[in-house]
N, C-alpha and C positions, 0 to 999 in steps of 0.2 A: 694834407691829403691823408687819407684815413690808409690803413694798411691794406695790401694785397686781399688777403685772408678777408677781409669786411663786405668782399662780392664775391666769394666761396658758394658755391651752387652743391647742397648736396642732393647725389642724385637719386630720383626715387626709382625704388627695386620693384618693381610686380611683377604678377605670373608665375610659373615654374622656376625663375631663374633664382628668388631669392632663396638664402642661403647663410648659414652663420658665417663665411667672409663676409659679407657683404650688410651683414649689418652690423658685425665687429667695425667693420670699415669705416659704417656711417656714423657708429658713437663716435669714433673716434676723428674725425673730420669735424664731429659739432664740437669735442674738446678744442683741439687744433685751431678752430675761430674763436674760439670764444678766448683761449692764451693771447692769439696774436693780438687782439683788442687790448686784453688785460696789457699786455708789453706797451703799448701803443700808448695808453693813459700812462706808464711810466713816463714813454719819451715826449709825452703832452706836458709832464711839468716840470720837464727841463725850461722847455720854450715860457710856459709860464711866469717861472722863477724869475727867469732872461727880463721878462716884460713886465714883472711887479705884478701880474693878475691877479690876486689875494686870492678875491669873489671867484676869479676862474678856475681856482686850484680849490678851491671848499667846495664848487658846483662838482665838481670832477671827480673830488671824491668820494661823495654822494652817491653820483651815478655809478661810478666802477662798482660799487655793492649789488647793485642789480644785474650787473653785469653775466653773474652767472645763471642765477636763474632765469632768467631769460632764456638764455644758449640754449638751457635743460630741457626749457617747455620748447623751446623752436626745435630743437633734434628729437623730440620728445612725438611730438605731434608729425612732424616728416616719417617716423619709424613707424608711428601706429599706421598711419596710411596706408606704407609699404606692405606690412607685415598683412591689412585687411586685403589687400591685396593677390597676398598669397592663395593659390588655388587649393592648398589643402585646410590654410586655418591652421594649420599643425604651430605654428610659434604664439601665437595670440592668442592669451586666456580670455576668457568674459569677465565682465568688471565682479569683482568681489567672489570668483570662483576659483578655486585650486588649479594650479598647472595638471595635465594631464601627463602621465610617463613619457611619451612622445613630446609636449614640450618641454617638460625638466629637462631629456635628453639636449634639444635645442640647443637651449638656452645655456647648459653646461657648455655644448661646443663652441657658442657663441664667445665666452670669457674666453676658453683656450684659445680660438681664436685672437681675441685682442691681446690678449700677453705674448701671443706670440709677435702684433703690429709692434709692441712698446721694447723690443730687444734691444731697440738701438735708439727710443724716444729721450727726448729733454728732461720731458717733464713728466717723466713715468709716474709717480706717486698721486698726482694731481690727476692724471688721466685716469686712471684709479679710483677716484675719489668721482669724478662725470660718469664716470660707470657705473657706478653704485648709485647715483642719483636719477639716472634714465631710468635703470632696470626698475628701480624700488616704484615709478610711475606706471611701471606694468601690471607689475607681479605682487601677489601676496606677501604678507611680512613672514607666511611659516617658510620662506624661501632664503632669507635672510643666513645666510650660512656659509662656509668660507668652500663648499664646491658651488655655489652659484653667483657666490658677488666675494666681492677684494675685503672680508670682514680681516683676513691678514695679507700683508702687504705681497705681491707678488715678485715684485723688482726691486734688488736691493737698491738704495742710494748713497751709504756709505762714503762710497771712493766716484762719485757720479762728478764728471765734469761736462763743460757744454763745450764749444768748438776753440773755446778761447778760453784761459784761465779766468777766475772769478775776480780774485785780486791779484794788485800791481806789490813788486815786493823793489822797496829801496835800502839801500846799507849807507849807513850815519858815520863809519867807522871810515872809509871808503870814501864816499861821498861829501861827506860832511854833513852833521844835522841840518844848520841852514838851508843849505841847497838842497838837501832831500825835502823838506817842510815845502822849502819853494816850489819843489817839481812837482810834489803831490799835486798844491795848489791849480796849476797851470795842467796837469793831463788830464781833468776835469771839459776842458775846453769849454770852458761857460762863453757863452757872446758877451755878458754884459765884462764888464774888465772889473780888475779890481781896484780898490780903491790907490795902493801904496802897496803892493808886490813885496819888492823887501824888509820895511818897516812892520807890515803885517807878518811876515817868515820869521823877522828878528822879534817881534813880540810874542808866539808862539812858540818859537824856540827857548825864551827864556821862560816864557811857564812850565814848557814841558821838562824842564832841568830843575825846577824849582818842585815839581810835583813827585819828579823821581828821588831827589833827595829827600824829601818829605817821607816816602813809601820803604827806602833802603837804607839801613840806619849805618853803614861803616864805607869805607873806602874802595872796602873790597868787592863789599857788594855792588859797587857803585860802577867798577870799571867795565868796558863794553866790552864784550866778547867781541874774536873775529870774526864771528857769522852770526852778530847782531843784526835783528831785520826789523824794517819796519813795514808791517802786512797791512793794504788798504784796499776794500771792497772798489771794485771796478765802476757802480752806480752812485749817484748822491742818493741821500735817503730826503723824500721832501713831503712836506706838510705845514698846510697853511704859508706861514711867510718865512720858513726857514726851509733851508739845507744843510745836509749832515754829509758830513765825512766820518766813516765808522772803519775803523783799523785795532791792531795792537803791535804793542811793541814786543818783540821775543829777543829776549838777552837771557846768556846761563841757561837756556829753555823754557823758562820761566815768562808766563807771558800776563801782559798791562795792556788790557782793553782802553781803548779811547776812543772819542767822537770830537770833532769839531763844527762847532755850529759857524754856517756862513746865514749872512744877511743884507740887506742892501742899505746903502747909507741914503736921506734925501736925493743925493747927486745922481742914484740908480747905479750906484758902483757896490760892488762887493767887497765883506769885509769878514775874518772871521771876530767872532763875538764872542766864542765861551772856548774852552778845553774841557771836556769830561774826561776822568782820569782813575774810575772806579769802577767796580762792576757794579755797584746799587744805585752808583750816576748812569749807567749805560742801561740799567735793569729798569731805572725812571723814564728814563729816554723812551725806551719800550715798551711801557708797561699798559695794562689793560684798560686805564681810565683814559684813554688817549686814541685819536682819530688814525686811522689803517696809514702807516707811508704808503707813499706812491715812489716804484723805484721800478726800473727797470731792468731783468732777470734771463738770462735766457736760459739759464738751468737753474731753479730758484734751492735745490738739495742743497749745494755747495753753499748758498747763504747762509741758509738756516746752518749748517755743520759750522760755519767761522762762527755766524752771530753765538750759538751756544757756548763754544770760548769765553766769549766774553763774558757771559751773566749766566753760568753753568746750575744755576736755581731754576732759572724759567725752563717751564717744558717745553719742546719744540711747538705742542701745539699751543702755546701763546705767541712763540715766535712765529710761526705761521701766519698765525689771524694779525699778529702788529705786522707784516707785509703786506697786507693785502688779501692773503689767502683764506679767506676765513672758514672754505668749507673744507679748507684740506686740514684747517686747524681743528673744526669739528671733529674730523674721523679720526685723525692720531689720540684727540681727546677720547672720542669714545673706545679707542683698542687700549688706548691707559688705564681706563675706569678698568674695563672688562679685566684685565689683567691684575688690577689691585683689588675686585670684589674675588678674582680667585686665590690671591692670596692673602685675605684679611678673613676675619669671623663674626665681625663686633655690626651691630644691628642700624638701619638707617632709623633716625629717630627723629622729634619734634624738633627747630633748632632753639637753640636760645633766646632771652628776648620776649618784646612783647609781640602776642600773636596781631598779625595784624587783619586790617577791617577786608582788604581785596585779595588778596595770596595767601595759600598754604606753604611754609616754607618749611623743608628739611634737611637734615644732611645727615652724612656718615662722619661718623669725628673721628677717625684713621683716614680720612680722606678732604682737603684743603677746598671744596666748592660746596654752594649750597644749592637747592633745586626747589624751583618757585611753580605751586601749579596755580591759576589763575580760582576761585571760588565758583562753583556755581550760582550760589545766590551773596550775590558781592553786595555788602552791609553799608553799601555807598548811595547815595542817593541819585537817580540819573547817570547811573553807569554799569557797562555791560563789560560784557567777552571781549565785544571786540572794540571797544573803546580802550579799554585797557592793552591791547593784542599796540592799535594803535601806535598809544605812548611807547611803547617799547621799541616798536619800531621809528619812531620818530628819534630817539634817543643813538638805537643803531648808524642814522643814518647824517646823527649832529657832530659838529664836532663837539667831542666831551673836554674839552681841555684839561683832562687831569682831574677833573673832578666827576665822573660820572663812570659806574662801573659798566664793561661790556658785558654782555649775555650771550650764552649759544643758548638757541633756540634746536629743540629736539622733540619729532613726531612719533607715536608707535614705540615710546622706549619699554622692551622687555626685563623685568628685575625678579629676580628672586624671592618667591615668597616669606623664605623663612628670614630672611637676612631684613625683613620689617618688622618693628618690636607693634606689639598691641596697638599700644596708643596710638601711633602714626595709622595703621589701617583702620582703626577706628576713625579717627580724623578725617583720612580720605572718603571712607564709605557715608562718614555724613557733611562733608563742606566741598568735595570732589568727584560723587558719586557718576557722572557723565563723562568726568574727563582720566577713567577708571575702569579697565577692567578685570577681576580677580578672578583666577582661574586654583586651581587646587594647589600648583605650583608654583604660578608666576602673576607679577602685577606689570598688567601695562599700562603704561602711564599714555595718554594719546596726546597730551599737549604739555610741557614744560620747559622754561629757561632755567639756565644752569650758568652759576658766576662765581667769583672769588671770593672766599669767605672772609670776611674780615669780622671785628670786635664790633659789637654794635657800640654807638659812643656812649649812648645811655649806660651801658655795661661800666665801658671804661672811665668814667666821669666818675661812677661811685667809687672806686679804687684810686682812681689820680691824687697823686699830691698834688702842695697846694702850685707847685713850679712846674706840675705837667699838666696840671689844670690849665693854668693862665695859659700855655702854649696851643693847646687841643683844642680853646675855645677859641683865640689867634685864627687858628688854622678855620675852625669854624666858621667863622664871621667870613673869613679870605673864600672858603670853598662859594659861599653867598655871591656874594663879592662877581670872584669867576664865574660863575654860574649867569646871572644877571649881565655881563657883557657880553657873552655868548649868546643871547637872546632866550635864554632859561630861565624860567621864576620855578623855583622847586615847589610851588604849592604848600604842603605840608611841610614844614621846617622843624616840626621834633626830632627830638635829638636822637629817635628810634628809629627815624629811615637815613641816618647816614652813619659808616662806620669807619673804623682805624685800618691802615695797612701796615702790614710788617713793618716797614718804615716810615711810617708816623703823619703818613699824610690823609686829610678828612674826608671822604670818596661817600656822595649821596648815590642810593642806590634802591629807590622807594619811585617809582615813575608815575604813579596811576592819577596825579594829580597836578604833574606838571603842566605848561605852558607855554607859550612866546610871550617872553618881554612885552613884546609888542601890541600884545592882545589885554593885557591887562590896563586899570586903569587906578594910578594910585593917589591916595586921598587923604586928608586931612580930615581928623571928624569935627564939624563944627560944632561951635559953643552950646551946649543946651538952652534951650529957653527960656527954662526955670526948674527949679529943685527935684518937684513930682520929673519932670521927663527923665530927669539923667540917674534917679534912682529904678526907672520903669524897666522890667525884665525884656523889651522890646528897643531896639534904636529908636531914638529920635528924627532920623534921618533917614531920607532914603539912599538903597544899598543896591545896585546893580549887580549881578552875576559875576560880571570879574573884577569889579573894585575890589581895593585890597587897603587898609588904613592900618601901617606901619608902625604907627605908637601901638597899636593892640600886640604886638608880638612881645613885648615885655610878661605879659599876661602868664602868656601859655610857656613861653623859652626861660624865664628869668626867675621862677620863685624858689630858687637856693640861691643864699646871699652868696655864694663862693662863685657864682658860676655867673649869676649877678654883676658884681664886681671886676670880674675877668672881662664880660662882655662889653660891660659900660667903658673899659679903661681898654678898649683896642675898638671896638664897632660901633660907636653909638651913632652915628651917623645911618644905622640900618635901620634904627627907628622912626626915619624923618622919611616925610612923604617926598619932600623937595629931592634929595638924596635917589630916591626909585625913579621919580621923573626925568632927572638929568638926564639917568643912566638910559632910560627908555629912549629917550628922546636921538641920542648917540646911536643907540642899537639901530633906530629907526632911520636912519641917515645913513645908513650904510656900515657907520663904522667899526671895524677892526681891531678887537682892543690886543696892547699888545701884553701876551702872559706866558712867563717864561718857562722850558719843560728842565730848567738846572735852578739852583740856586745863585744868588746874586754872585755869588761869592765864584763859582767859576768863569765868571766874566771876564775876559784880556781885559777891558779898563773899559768905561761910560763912552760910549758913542755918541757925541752929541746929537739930540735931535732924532738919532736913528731910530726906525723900526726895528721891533723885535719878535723874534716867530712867537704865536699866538698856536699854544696847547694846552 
């Protein structure tokens, strides 16, 4: 049964009576449904998990992504109504006209209004963030400014709790590690059971002992203080076929981030499967090549404030968007830009790399993201705006298993004229002249994504030894690999649209050319006929739209012998047509491949036969 909130009636204001209560009221009522939905898919995949539903949990999370805009246009369009309603007209501009002094007045008292509704709200920051997205459907962008919309945040979060603490806190000193591992286990209250209760407590008990001696090199450091704790988030964190348990340990004050992944064995019992024990294991866990958890929150501030403990790199607004939150992740992103273009000096410029055929790509290099504007005249053949717009969202809404980087997508962005060096406005004034407009001062950009910058591999291939080579090409062939049981055929596979992360993993991030697995059709090229055909500048054979023939990617991927020999001695099975088919054939069947968001190596020991969460 769907939530309360999912038959919320908001009511519409005409006549004389409305009033900035009352439509502070009504944003805030469409926020209000659209959280309790968003909570609701968390406690949807609990029961999921419970039931094995893989496909139910990948459909689910899918849809939660639209889940907000949705709300935005549904409260969006209830408010325009209202507001045409009104007998003076006094709040409602004309489409593409300036507020009048009498509406700016509104509208001002409108916010005051709703910060005054959020003094005692959950999810202040988030309702913040619906504000800002209603209003921006009304009003002009010269409105955009911190007395008509939340450009800074109004209600701190800080010290913000919900009606119940966030996480459960057990003492190992006290308690005993066992039994606390045990209790954790069990205040989960999963239906399905688990497989061996104390055999799984006593196997994670000795990793976790094995991992702390590992991290504390003396005796001393080793001993437990007496107000040793160990802190674990109240929700499972879940995606695809796993569930996380995400805590840390505080000894000395001193704190050890951890997750424990659970999984289901064939029998449908629960088992845990890895210990993560790092913060660039918990920062992978989290990271931005990876499908949104689905978790349930009733004050989501207090998460995000534990989750940064743990992996104190990532900016809240990654942590954000890996919840779920993605537009609240947007707005922190964009008050972080805003605040590092004010204290930085250094010009946005062309990025590195080769330019490519459909995106103008830039960045700021004092600042870790690049910004993609789509071309006007895209050098592709039978591809437009919105084919490409498409891809990107088909990407948003896949799971990326680790191997595909996310994007904020940002409308109307205002920048600084002078902080563009030449070449970049030249560049936009002739490859992005529409999706541009330059004013004396400022450049707005009306359509770009925005993503994590990483090393393009072409880059780092020319630098690599010959043992970081062999590995990056590994990782290479693997990202393929993933990609292709995910239902992904990258299309274009140069080594210029996928790049390196901090930590070392192959993240493709080139969309305009992708696919489904399922739509392609891979092929063997048959024998020529005779000599003339097979030296002819033309196939021999006929070539359908999305055949694809496997042996030709030596061609284009393999002509440096070092990279050659790296590929052949870890992937050569990518070259065989038989190889793509299998795998099509699998995808096409339903199946689920299972692909791990840890290394083997944080494994508790091979689960026979078990499924493993697919990220």
């Amino acid at each position: 049964m769907a939530p309360a909130a999912d038959h919320l009636h908001i009511e519409q204001v005409a006549g004389p009576t409305l009033s900035p209560q009352s439509v502070a009221a009504q944003i805030l009522q469409g926020f209000d449904r659209h959280y309790a939905l968003f909570r609701y898919s968390g406690q949807r995949a609990k029961a999921l998990f419970e039931s094995r539903n893989w496909s139910g949990i990948q459909r689910l999370s899918r849809e939660r992504i639209a889940y907000y805009d949705t709300r935005v246009t549904e409260c969006t369009q209830r408010l325009r109504q209202a507001l045409r309603h009104h007998h003076t007209a006094q709040a409602m501009p004309d489409a593409d006209t300036a507020l009048t002094s009498g509406q700016l007045q509104f509208w001002q008292a409108v916010k005051t209004e709703y910060i005054r509704l959020l003094s005692n709200h959950l999810q202040p920051e988030c309702a913040e963030t619906f504000f800002n997205s209603v209003s921006c459907r009304i009003v002009d962008r010269d409105y955009y400014n911190n007395d008509f919309m939340f450009v800074r945040p109004a209600v701190a979060t800080e010290y913000m709790q919900g009606l119940q603490p966030s996480y459960r806190v057990y003492y190992p000193l006290t308690e005993g590690l066992l039994s606390s591992i045990q209790t954790i286990f069990t205040d989960f209250g999963l239906a399905a059971p688990f497989a061996d209760l104390p055999a799984d407590s006593r196997r994670t008990a000795r990793r976790a002992v094995h991992e702390l001696r590992q991290l504390l090199p003396t005796e001393t450091d080793r001993r437990i203080a007496a107000d040793c704790q160990i802190q674990v988030l109240k929700s499972l964190f879940y995606r695809n076929k796993g569930a996380y348990i995400v805590g840390r340990l505080v000894n000395h004050g001193t704190v050890y981030p951890f997750a424990i992944a659970l999984l289901h064995t064939p029998a449908g019992k629960v088992r845990p499967d890895a210990l993560l024990f790092s913060s660039d294991d918990l920062s992978t866990l989290f990271s931005f090549t990876r499908a949104y958890f689905l978790v349930d929150m009733e004050s989501p501030a207090p998460y995000v404030q534990f989750l940064s403990t743990l992996f104190p790199r990532k900016p809240k607004a990654e942590i954000y968007t890996a919840i779920g939150l993605q537009k609240q992740g947007k707005t922190l992103f964009y008050r972080d830009f805003l605040q590092h273009l004010d204290h930085s000096h250094d010009q946005f410029d062309m990025a590195p790399g080769i330019r490519g055929l459909v995106m103008t790509v830039f960045t700021l290099p004092s600042y870790p993201y690049v910004f993609k504007m789509i071309r006007d005249r895209i050098n592709k053949q039978g591809m437009n705006n919105a084919m490409v717009r498409g891809k990107y969202q088909l990407v948003k809404k896949h799971d990326r298993v680790g191997r595909m980087a996310d994007t904020w997508e940002y409308s109307q962005v205002a920048l600084p004229k002078h902080r563009f060096s030449q070449a970049l406005l030249d560049e936009l004034r002739d490859q992005t002249p529409n999706q541009i407009e330059i004013t004396d001062h400022t450049v707005i950009l009306h359509h770009v994504y925005i993503e994590r910058r990483m090393t393009p591999l072409n880059l780092y291939l020319t630098k690599a030894s010959d043992a970081s080579l062999d590995a990056i090409i590994r990782q290479y062939g693997q990202a393929i690999k993933e990609l292709a049981g995910a239902n992904i055929f990258p299309g274009d596979m140069l080594f210029k649209n996928f790049g390196v992360t901090r930590l070392g993993r192959v993240v493709f991030y080139d969309y305009d050319e992708i696919q489904r697995m399922t739509e392609m059709h891979f092929r063997r090229i048959p024998p020529a006929p005779n000599e003339e055909a097979e030296m002819a500048s033309e196939p021999w054979y006929p070539v359908g739209p999305n055949d694809v023939f496997p042996e030709e990617f030596r061609f284009f991927l393999l002509s440096d012998q070092r990279v050659r020999n790296a590929f052949l001695a870890s992937h050569p099975d990518l070259l065989e047509a038989e190889w793509w088919q299998a795998v099509r054939e699998q995808v096409a069947m339903g199946r689920i491949e299972d692909i791990f968001p840890y290394e083997s190596s944080r494994r508790l020991g091979t689960i026979a036969g078990s499924a493993s969460p697919q990220h």
